[in-house]
C-alpha positions as a Markdown table, in Angstrom:
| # | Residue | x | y | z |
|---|---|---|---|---|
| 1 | Unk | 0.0 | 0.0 | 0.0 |
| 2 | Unk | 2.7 | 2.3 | 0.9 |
| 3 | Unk | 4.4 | 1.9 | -2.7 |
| 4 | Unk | 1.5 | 2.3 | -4.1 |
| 5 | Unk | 0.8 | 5.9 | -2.5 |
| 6 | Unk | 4.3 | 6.6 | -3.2 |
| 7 | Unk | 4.1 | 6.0 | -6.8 |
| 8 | Unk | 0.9 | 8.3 | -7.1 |
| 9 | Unk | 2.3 | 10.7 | -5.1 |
| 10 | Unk | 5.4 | 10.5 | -7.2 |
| 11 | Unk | 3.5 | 10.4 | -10.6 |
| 12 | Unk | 1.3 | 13.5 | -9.5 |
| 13 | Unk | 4.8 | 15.4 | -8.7 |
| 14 | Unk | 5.6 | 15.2 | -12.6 |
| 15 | Unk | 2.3 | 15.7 | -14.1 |
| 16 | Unk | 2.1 | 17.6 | -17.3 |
| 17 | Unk | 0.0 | 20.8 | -17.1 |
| 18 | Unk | -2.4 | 19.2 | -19.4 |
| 19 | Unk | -3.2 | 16.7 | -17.2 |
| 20 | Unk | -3.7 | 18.6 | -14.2 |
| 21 | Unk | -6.2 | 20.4 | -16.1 |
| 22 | Unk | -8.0 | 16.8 | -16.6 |
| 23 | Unk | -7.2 | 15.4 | -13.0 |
| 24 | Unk | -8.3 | 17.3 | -9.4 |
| 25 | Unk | -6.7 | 17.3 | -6.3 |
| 26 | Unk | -9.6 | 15.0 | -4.9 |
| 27 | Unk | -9.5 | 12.7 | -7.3 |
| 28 | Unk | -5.3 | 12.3 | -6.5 |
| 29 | Unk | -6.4 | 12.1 | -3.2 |
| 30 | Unk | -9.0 | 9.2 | -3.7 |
| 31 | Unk | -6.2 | 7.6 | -5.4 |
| 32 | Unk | -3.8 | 7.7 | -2.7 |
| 33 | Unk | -6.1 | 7.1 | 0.1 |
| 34 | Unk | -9.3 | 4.8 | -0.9 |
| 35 | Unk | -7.8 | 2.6 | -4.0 |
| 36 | Unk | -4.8 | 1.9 | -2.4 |
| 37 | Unk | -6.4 | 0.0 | 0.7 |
| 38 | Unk | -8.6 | -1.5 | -2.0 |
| 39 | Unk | -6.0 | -2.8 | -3.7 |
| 40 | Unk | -4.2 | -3.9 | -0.6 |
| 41 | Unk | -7.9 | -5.7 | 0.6 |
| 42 | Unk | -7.8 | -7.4 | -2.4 |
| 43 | Unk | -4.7 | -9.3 | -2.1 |
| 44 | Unk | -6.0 | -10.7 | 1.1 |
| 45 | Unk | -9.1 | -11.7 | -0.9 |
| 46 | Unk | -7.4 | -13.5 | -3.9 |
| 47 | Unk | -6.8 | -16.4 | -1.4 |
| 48 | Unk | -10.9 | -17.3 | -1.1 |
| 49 | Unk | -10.6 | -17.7 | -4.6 |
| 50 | Unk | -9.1 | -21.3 | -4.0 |
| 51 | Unk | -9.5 | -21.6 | -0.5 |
| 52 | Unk | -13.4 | -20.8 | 0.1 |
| 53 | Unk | -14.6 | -23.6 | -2.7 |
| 54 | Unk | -11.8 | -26.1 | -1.2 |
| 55 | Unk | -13.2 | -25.7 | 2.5 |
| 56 | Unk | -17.1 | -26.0 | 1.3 |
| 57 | Unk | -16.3 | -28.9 | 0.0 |
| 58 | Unk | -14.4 | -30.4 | 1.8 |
| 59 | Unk | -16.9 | -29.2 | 4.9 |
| 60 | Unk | -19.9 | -31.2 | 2.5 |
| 61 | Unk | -18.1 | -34.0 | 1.9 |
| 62 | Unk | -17.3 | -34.7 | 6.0 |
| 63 | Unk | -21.0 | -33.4 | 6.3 |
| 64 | Unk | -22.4 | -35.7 | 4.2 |
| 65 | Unk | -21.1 | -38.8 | 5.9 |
| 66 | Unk | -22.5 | -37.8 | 8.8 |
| 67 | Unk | -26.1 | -36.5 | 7.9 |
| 68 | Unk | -26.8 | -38.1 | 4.5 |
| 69 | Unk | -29.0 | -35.9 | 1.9 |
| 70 | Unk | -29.7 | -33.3 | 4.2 |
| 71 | Unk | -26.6 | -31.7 | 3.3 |
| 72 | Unk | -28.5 | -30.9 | 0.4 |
| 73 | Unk | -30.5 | -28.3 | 2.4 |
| 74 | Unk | -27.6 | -26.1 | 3.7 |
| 75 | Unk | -26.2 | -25.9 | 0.5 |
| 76 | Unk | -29.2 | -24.3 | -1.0 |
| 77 | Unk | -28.9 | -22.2 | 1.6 |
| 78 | Unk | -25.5 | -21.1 | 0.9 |
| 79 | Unk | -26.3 | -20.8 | -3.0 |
| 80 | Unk | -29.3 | -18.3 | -2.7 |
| 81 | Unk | -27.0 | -16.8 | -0.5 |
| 82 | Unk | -24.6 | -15.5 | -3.3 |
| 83 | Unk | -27.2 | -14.2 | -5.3 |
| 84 | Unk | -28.0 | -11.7 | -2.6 |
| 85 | Unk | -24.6 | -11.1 | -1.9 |
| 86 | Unk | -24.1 | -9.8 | -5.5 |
| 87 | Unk | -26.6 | -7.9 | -5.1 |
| 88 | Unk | -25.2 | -6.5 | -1.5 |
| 89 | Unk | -21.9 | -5.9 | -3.5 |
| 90 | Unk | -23.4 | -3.9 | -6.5 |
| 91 | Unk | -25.8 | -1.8 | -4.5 |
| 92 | Unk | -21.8 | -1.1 | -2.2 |
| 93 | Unk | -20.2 | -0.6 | -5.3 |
| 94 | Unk | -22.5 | 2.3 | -6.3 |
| 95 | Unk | -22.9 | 3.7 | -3.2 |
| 96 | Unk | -18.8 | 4.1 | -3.2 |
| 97 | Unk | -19.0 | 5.5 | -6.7 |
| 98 | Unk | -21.6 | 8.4 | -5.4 |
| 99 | Unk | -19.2 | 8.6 | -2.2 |
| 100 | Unk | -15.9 | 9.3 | -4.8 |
| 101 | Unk | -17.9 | 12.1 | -7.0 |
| 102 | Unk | -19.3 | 13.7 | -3.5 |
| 103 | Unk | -15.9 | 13.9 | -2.0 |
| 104 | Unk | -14.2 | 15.2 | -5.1 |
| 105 | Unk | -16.7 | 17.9 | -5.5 |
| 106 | Unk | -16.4 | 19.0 | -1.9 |
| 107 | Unk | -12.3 | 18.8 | -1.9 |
| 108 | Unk | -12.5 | 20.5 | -5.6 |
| 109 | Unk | -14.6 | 23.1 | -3.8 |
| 110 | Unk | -12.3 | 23.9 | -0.7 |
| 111 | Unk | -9.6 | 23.7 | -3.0 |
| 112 | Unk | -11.1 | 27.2 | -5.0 |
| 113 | Unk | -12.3 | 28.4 | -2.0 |
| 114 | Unk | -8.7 | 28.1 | 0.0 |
| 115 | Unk | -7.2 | 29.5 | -3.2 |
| 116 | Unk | -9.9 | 32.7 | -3.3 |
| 117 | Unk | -9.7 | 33.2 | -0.3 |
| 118 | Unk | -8.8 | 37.0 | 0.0 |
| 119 | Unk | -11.8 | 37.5 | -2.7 |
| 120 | Unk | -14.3 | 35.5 | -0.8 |
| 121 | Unk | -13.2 | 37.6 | 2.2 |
| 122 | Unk | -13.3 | 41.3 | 0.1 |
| 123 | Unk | -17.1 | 40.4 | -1.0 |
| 124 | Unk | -18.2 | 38.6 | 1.4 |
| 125 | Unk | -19.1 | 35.6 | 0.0 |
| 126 | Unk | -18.8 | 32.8 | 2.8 |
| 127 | Unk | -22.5 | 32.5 | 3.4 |
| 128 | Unk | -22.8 | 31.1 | 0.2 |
| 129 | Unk | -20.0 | 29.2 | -0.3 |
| 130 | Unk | -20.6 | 27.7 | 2.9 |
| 131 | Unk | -24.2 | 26.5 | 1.5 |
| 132 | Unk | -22.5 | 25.0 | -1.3 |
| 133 | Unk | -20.0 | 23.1 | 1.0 |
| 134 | Unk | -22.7 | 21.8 | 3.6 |
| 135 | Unk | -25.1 | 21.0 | 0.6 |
| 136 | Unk | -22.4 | 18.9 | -0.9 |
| 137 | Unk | -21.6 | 17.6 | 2.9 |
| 138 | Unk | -25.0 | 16.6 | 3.1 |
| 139 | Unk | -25.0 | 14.9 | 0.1 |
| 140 | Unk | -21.9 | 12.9 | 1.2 |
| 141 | Unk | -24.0 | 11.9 | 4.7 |
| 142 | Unk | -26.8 | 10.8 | 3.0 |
| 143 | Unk | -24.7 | 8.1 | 1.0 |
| 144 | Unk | -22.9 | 7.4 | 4.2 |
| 145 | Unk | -25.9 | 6.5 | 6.0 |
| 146 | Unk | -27.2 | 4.2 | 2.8 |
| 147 | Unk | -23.8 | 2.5 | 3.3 |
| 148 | Unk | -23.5 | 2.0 | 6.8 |
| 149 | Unk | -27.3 | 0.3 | 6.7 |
| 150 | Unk | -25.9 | -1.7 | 3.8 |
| 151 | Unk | -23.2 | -2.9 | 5.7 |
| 152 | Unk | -25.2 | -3.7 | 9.0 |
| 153 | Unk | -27.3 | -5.9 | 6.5 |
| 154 | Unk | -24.5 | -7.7 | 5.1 |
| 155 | Unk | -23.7 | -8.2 | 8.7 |
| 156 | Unk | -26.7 | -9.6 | 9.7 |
| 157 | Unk | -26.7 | -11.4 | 7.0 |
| 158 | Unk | -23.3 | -13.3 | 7.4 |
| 159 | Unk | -24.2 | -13.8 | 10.7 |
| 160 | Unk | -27.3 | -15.4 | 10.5 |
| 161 | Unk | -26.1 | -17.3 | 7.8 |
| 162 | Unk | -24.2 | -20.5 | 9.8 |
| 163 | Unk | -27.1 | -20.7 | 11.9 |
| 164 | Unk | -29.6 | -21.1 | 8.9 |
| 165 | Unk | -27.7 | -23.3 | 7.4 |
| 166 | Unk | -27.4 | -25.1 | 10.4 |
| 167 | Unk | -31.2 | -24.7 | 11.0 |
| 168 | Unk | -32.0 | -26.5 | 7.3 |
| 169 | Unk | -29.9 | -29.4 | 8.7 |
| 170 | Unk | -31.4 | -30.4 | 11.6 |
| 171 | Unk | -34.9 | -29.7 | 10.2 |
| 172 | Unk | -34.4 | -32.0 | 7.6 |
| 173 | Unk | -32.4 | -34.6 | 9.1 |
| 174 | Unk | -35.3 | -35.9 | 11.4 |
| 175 | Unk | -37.5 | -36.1 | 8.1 |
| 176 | Unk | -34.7 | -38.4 | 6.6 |
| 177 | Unk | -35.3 | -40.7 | 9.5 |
| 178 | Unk | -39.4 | -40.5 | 10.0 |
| 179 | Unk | -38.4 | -42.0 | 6.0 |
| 180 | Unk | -36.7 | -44.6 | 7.3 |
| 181 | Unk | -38.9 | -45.3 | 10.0 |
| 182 | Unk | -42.1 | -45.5 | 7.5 |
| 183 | Unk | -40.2 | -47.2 | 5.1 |
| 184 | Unk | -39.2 | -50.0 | 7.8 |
| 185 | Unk | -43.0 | -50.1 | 9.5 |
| 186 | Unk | -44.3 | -50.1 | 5.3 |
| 187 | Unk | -42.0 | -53.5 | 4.9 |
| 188 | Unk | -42.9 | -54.8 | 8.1 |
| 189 | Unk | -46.8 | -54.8 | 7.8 |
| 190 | Unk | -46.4 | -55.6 | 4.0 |
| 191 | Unk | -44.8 | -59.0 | 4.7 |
């Protein structure tokens, strides 16, 4: 992470004037601060890419010998459990995408108004500048406050989800056996 942010910070050093016409301060900023750790979270993610099909598998496979079919049941569990997480993820991914054009507008913003600052001062013009800032602060709450209740879902969620899937095994694993039972007391009275 910390090459990273020193490459952008060294790449923004010997920018042409043509391109800090194209790129803001914010936007720099965002690049040092929010895709870096993305890209550092994402190396500790690669792993699940092998490992988290390996352990399900491995986890229904040892389940299986112990319960039978009603493995069967968890795992559904688990599989309508990635749809929603895509869905989780998307909504997140917007949500950070209307974070990143909030937070450039606001740090665009201060930036002119740090620069203009004697001119802002000489006609007076904080009142409305500061309208502009706290509407554009607001704006950046708001999404904040969609995120953090999207997040508290996903908690839920992945919390609740070992005890569902635990849930679908046990209530299926007595049916397995009332089965056998009426199987047993079918063969008994038929013979």
């Amino acid at each position: 992470r910390t090459a990273l942010i020193s490459a952008i910070f060294q790449k923004s050093l010997t920018l042409s004037n043509a391109a800090r016409k194209e790129s803001t301060v914010g936007e720099i900023v965002n690049l040092m601060a929010v895709d870096a750790q993305r890209f550092m979270d994402l190396v500790t993610y690669l792993n699940m890419l092998w490992s988290a099909p390996l352990q399900i598998s491995l986890a229904i496979y040892f389940l299986w010998q112990i319960l039978g079919p009603s493995v069967l049941s968890g795992l559904a569990v688990m599989i309508i459990l990635i749809p929603v997480n895509g869905v989780i993820a998307n909504k997140a991914k917007n949500l950070q995408i209307k974070q990143m054009k909030n937070k450039d507008e606001r740090v665009k913003l201060m930036n002119e108004i740090l620069n203009g600052i004697k001119v802002l001062k000489l006609y007076a013009w904080e009142p409305s500048f500061e309208q502009q800032v706290l509407k554009i602060r607001n704006k950046e709450v708001h999404v904040l406050k969609q995120a953090a209740y999207l997040n508290a879902g996903t908690s839920f969620i992945w919390s609740c989800a070992p005890f569902m899937v635990s849930l679908c095994f046990l209530l299926t694993f007595p049916l397995r056996i009332f089965q056998w039972i009426a199987i047993k007391f079918c063969l008994k009275f038929a013979t």
